[in-house]
N, C-alpha and C positions, 0 to 999 in steps of 0.2 A: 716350181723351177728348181731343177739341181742344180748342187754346190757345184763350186771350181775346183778340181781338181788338183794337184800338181801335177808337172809334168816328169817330175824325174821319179816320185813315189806314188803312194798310193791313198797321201793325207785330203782332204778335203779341208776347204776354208772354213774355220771354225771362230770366230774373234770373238774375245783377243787372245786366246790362245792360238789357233794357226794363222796365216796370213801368208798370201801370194801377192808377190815382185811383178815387176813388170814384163818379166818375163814367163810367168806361169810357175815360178819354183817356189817354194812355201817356206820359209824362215827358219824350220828344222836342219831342212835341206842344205839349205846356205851357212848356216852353222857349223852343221858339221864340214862341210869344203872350206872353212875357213881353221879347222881346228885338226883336217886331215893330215897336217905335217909333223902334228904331233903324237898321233896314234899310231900305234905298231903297225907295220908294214905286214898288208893281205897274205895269208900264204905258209905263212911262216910254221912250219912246227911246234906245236903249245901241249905237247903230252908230256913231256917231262916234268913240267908243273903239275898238271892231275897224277901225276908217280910220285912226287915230291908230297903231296897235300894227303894221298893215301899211304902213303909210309908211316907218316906220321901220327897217323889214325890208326894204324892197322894194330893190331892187339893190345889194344888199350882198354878193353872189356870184353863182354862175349860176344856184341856184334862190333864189327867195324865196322856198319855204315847202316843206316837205316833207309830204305829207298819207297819215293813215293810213286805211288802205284794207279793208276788212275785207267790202264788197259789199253790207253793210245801206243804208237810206233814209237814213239817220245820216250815216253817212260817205261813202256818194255824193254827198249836195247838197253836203257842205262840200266837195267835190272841185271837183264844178260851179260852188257860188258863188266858190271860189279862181279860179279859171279865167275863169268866162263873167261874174260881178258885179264883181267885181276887180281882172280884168288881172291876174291874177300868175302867175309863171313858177315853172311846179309840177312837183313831183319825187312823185308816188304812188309808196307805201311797202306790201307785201303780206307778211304772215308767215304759212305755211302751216304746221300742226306735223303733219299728217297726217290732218287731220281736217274739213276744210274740204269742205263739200257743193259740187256741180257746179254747184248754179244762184247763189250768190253770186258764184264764179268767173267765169262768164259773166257776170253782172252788172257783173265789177270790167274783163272784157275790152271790152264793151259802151261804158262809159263811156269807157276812156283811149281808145278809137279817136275813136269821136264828136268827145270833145272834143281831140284829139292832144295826148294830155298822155304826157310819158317816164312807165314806170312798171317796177318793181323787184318781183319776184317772188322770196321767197325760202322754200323750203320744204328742212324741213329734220327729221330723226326727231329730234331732240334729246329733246324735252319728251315721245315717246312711253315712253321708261325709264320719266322720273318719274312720268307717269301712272298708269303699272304699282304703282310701289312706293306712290306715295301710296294707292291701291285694295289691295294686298296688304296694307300698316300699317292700312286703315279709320283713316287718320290725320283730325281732326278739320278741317285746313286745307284749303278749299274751294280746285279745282282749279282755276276759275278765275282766285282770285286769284294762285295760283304763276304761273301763265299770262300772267299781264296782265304784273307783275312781269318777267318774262324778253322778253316784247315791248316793253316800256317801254325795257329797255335795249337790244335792238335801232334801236329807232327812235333812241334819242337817240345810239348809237356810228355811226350810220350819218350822222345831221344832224351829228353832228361830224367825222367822215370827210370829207362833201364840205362841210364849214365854212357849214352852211344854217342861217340865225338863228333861223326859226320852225317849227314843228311843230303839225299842225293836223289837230285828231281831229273824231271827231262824237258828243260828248259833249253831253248833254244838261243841261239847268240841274238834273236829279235827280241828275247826275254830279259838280257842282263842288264843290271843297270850300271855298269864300268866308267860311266861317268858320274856316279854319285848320288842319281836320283830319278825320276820316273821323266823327268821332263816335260816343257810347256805341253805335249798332247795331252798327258794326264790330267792339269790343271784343274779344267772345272770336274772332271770327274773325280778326282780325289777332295775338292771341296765339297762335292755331293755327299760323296761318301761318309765326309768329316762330319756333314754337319746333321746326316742322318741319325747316325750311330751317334753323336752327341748330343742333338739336341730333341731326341724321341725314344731312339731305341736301348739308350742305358740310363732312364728317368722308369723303365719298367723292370720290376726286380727283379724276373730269368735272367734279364740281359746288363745287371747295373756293370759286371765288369769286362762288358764286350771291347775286343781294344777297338781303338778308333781307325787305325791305319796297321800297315806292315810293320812300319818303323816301330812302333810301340811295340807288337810282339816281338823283336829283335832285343828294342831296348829290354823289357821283361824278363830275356832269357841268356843276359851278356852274361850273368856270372855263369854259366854254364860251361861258357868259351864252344859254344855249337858250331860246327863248319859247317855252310850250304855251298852247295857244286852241283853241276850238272856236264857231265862226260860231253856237249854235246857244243862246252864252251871254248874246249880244247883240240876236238877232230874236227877232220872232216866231214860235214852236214851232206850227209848223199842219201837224202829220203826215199827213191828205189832201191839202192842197194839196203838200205835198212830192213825196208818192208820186205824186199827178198831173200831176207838173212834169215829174218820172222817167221816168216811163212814157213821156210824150208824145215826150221829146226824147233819151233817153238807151236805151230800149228794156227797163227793168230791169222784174222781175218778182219779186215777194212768193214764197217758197218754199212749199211745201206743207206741210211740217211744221214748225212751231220755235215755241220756248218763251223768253221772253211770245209770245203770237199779236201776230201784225202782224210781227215780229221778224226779223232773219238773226241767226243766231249756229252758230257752228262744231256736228259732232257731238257733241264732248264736252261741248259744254255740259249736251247730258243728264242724263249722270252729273253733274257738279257740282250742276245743281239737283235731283236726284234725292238726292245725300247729304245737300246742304243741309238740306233740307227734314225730312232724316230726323236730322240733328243738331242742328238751330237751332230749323227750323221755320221759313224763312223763307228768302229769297234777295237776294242784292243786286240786285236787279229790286224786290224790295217798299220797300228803301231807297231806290230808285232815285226808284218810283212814288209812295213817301210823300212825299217830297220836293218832288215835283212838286204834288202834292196839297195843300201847303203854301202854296206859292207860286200857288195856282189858275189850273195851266196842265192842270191834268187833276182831274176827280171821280172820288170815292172808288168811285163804283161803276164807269166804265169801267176802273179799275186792278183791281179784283176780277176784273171776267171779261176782262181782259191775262193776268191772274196764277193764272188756274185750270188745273190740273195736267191736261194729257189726253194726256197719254201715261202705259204702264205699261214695267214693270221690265222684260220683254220685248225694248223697242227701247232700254233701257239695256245689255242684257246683250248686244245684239247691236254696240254699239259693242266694249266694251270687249272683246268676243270677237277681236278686232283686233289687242288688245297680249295674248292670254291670258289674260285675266282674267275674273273673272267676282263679282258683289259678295255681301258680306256680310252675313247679315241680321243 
């Protein structure tokens, strides 16, 4: 039987993390309408703050900003706007775990020529072990988030290597966390994660100082005084007009397969939203999209058909067929 829905996002009943009213709206939802009068009014012009946040970064070493590179629309523009909107002197940042398709790559090659920007390619089998063990455990913590977590700290040990103040991803306003924290949809999935990474995966000695969460890499790296930003938290979000700024001038191309549609994201992301889905019932693409949905930079129904599953277990089992693995039902 599927979950309930809500009716104004795109969360699914998940308890005791989500829950639906008697009207079909989910507790996120109602939250945030109750905490709307306090939040900046929709609309508003917020680039003078990302000009205020890069001034103050700007010639402070030899890069001003180091940008993560991953070959989606996301973080191409923010490459391009660091670059060709801002003058700034840019260090692209690439972390391969083995999983990375050919056409983002050429996306992410595409771009540093164009715009002659240095760029740092670092690939590396690391995160194929864990991959492995987290699919052998059917451990509850979603792969991506390990994932992100072990890139986070890449990126910010590498901006403190070359003493670079800013770090500039292509997160989206469904990415920010402006209220402080991940919130109840992340709940059990951030205790997954915790208690993965704590109670198995750093008791093995590659991995004794894997951090446990985000917030630890943050903590980790505060004396560094690191800025994270994302251009995408200040503009206007007009994802055609991106992709046809891209195309026009930078030569990038939309992949053929990937999950949300419209999307780049690694192969493994497969799997992750393939467990997700089958443990939650939901992905951080839905928190991503509900978010977004909140803030009326996307309707509920373009994030439905973002978020509809068309790929089968299949092109799952032919990733993971890679590390020997094969999933659980």
């Amino acid at each position: 039987m599927s979950a309930l829905v809500c009716k104004r996002c795109v969360l699914p009943e998940f308890k005791p993390d989500i829950w639906l009213d008697q009207e079909g709206v989910c507790n996120i939802c109602v939250d945030f309408q109750k905490k709307q009068g306090l939040e900046q009014q929709p609309g508003l012009p917020l680039e003078s703050e990302l000009i205020k946040i890069l001034g103050k970064c700007r010639g402070k070493s030899k890069y001003d900003c180091l940008v993560m590179m991953s070959g989606g629309k996301d973080s191409t523009v923010s490459l391009y706007y660091m670059k060709k909107k801002y003058r700034m002197n840019v260090l692209a940042f690439t972390f391969d775990h083995g999983f990375e398709n050919d056409e983002a790559l050429e996306n992410i090659r595409n771009a540093v020529d164009i715009l002659g920007v240095e760029w740092l390619y670092f690939k590396s089998d690391f995160m194929k072990d864990i991959f492995a063990r987290m699919v052998t455990l059917d451990t509850d913590a979603p792969l991506c988030h390990v994932c992100a977590i072990w890139y986070l700290q890449l990126t910010y040990d590498l901006a403190a290597r070359y003493h670079i103040p800013l770090v500039v991803a292509g997160w989206t306003k469904g990415q920010s966390t402006e209220n402080g924290g991940a919130g109840n949809e992340y709940a059990s999935m951030s205790k997954a994660t915790e208690f993965f990474i704590s109670k198995y995966l750093r008791l093995l000695a590659p991995y004794k100082d894997f951090p446990r969460s985000i917030k630890e890499v943050l903590q980790r790296y505060r004396k560094f005084r690191i800025t994270a930003v994302s251009p995408h938290w200040f503009l206007p979000y007009e994802p055609e007009a991106i992709t046809e700024i891209l195309q026009k001038e930078l030569r990038w191309k939309a992949p053929r397969v990937s999950y949300p549609r419209n999307s780049t994201n690694c192969m493994m992301n497969f799997v992750s939203v393939y467990q997700a889905m089958r443990k939650f019932g939901y992905t951080h693409y839905h928190v991503e999209m509900s978010k977004l949905i909140r803030k009326g930079e996307m309707t509920r129904q373009e994030a439905l058909k973002l978020l509809e599953v068309d790929f089968d277990k299949r092109l799952v089992d032919s990733v993971l067929s890679k590390i020997g693995c094969c999933l659980k039902e």
